[in-house]
C-alpha positions in Angstrom: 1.5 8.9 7.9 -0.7 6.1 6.7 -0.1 2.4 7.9 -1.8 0.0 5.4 -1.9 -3.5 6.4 -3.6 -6.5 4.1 -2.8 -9.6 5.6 -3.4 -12.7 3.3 -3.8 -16.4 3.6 0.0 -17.0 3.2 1.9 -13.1 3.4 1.1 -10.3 5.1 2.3 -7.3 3.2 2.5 -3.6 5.5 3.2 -0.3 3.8 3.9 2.9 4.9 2.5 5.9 3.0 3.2 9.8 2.9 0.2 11.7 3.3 -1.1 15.8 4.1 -1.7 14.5 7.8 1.8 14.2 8.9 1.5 16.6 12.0 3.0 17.2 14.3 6.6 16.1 11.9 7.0 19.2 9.5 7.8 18.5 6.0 11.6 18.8 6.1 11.8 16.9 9.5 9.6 14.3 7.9 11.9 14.2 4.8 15.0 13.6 6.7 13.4 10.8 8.9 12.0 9.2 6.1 15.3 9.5 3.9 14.5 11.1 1.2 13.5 14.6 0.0 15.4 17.6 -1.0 18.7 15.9 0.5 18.5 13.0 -1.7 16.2 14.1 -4.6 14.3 11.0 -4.4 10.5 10.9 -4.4 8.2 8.2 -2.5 6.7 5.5 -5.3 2.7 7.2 -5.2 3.3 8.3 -1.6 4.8 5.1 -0.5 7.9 4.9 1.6 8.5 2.0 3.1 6.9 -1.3 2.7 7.5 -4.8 4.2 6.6 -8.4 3.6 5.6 -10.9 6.9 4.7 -14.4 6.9 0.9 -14.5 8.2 0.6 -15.9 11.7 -2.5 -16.6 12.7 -1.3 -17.0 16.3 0.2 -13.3 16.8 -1.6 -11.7 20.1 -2.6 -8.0 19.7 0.2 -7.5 21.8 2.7 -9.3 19.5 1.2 -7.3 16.5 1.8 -4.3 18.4 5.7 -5.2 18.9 6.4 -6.6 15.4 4.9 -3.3 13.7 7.3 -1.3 16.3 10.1 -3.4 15.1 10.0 -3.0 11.9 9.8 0.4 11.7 12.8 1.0 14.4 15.0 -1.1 11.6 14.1 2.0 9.7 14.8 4.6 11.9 11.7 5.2 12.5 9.7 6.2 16.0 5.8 4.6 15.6 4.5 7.1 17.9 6.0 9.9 16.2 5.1 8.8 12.6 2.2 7.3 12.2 -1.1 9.2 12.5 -3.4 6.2 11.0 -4.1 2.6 10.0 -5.9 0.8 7.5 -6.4 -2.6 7.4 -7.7 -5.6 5.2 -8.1 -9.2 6.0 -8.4 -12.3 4.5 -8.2 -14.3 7.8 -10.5 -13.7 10.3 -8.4 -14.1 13.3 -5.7 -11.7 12.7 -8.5 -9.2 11.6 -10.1 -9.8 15.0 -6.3 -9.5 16.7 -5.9 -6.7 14.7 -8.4 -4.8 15.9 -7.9 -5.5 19.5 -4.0 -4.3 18.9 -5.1 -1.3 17.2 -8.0 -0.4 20.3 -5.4 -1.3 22.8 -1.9 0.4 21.6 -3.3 2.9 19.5 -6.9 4.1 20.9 -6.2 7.8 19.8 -5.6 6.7 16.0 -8.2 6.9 13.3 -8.2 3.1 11.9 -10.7 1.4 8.8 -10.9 -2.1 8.8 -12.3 -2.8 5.4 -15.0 -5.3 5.4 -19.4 -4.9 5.1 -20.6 -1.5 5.1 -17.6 0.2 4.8 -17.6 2.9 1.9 -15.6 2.3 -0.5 -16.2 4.5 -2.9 -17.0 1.7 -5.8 -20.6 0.6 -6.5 -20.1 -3.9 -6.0 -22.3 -5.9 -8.8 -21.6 -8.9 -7.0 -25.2 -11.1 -6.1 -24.1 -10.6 -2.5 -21.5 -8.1 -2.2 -20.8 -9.1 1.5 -19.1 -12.0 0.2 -16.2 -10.0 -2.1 -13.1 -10.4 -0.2 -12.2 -7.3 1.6 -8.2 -7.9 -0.3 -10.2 -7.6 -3.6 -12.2 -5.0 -3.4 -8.9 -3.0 -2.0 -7.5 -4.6 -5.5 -10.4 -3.0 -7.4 -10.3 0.6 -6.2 -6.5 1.1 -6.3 -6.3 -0.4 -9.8 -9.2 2.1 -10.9 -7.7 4.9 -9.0 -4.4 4.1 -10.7 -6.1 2.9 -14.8 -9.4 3.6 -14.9 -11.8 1.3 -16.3 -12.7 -1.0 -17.4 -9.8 -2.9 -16.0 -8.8 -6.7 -15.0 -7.0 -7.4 -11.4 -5.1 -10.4 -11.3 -4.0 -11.2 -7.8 -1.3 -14.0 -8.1 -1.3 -15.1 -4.3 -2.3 -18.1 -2.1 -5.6 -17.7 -4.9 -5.3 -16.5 -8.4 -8.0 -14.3 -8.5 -9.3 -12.3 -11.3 -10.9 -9.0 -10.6 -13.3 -7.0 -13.2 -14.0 -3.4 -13.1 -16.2 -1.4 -15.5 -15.4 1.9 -17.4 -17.6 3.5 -14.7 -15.8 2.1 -12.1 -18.1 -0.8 -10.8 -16.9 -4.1 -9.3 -18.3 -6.3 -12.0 -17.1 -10.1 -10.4 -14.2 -12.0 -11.1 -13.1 -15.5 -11.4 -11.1 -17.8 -8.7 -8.5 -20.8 -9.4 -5.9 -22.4 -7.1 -2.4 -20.1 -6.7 0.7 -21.2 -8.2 1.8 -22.4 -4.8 -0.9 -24.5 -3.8 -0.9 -26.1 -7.1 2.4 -27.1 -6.4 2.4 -28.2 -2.6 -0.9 -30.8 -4.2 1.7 -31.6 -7.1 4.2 -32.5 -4.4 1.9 -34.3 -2.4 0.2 -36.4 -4.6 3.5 -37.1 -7.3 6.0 -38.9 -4.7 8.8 -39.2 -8.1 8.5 -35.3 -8.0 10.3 -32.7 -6.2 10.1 -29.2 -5.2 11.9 -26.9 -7.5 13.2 -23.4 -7.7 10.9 -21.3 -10.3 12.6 -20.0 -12.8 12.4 -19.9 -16.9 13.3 -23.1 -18.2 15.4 -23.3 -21.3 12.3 -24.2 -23.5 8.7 -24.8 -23.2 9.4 -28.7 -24.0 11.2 -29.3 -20.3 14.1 -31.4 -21.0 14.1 -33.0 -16.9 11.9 -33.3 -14.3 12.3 -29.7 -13.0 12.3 -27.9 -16.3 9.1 -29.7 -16.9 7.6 -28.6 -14.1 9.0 -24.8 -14.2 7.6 -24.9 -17.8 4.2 -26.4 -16.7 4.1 -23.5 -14.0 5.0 -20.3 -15.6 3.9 -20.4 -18.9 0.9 -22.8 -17.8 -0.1 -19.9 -15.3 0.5 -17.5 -18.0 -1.6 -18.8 -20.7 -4.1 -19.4 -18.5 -4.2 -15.8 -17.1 -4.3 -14.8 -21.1 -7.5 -16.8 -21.3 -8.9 -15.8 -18.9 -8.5 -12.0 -19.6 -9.7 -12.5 -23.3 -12.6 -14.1 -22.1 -13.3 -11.4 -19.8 -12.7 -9.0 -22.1 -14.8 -10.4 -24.4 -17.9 -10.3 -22.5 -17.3 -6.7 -21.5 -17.3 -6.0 -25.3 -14.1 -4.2 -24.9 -10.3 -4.0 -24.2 -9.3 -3.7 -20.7 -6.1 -2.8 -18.6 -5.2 -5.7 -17.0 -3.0 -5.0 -13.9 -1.2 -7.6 -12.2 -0.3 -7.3 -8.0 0.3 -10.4 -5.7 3.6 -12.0 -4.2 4.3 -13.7 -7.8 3.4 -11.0 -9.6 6.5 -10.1 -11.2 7.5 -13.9 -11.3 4.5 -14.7 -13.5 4.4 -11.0 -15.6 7.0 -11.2 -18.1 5.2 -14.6 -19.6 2.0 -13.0 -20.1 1.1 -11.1 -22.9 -2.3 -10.2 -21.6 -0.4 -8.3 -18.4 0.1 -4.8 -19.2 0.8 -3.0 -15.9 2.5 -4.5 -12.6 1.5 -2.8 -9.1 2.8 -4.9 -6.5 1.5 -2.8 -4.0 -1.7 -2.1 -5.2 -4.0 -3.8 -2.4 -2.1 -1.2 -0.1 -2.4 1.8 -2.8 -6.4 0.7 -2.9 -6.6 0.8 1.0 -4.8 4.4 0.9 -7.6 5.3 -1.1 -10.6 3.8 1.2 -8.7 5.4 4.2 -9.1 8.7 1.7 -13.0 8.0 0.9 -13.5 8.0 4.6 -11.6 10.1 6.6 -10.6 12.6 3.2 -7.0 14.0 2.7 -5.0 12.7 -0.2 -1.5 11.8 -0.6 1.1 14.2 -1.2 
């Protein structure tokens, strides 16, 4: 099975995916470790079976890597050595992608493993002036959501950034656009307002807030959404056409049901566009 790793300036999100390389488990003793299958009639979600959510650290060792991925997949009954027959990884932080790598050399030597990054193929043509500088994250973002929609299609990544990813009908990475994440908005809010507070973010009972919180809760999700709205038009509007517009990132769902513009939620989809590097590279394809 696939590991897929994207690590991020705030979350690091692992997933686990199904694919026709799952020697030396056969398919029934796979099934049965992995919980699901004729026993259960349950299917993975595109191949994916288990999927967790870590705080980014950059001051994990290779060696503590190497124990926190063994970890997490005991607490699902799961043997690493037996399972996994790959890794993929992308990085937004240089030093876990360097830790990374010396985890992946160390404890798993005999493993194929991609780290996405320059002169990796990808499979997608980058437009960018110089496409070294497109984060590795996004152009995972890009090739799962044109794997998944087609094109031409608009990524919005709601995470430690709100970025906005643009792919053409012919599946080219166009560009995008880059504004502060709902988070770091808020910790600046914080730090710079010293009447407000932090508060939980949830939907207000109107857009005119009625207290200090509900202003703020108003200010932050439909702020966020009408600004992802206008964004997308825009976008749209130079590419002289409609566009999926797919929405993945830790407040994805949060931010989703206030935006119009949003028409498909993949929370998973930087680890879905990873499976499918790993596949452009090594070939195989998910069951």
């Amino acid at each position: 099975m696939l590991l897929a790793i994207d690590v991020g300036n705030t979350e690091t999100v692992i997933g686990l995916y199904r694919t026709d390389e799952d020697a030396p488990l056969d398919a029934q003793t796979l099934d049965a470790a992995l919980g699901y299958g004729a026993a259960t009639g349950a299917e993975p979600e595109r191949g994916l079976t288990h999927h967790w959510r870590l705080s980014t650290v950059p001051s994990r060792t290779p060696d503590e890597h190497a124990v926190l991925l063994a970890q997490l997949l005991d607490l699902e009954g799961l043997e690493l050595d037996l399972v996994v027959t790959a890794m993929a990884i992308c990085s937004s932080v240089p030093t876990v992608t360097t830790s990374l790598r010396r985890m992946a050399a160390r404890w798993f030597g005999d493993l194929p493993c991609l780290v996405v990054g320059p002169g990796v193929r990808t499979g997608m043509a980058v437009r960018y002036d110089n496409p070294k500088e497109v984060g590795a994250d996004r152009i995972a973002d890009a090739v799962g959501a044109y794997d998944l929609y087609g094109g031409p299609t608009i990524v919005v990544d709601l995470g430690t950034a709100t970025t906005f990813d643009v792919i053409s009908a012919e599946g080219e990475y166009l560009g995008g656009a880059i504004t502060p994440g709902v988070a770091i908005s808020l910790e600046a809010l914080y730090t710079h307002a010293a009447a407000l507070r932090s508060v939980e973010l949830v939907e207000p009972r109107d857009v005119i807030g009625r207290s200090t919180a509900e202003s703020i809760q108003s200010g932050v999700l439909f702020g966020t959404a009408e600004m992802i709205g206008a964004m997308c038009r825009r976008m749209a509007a130079q590419l002289g056409t409609e566009a999926t517009v797919v929405a993945t990132g830790g407040l994805s769902t949060l931010i989703a049901p206030y935006c119009d513009a949003i028409t498909q939620v993949e929370p998973w989809l930087t680890l879905h566009g990873l499976r499918a590097i790993y596949q452009h590279n090594h070939g195989g394809s998910s069951s």
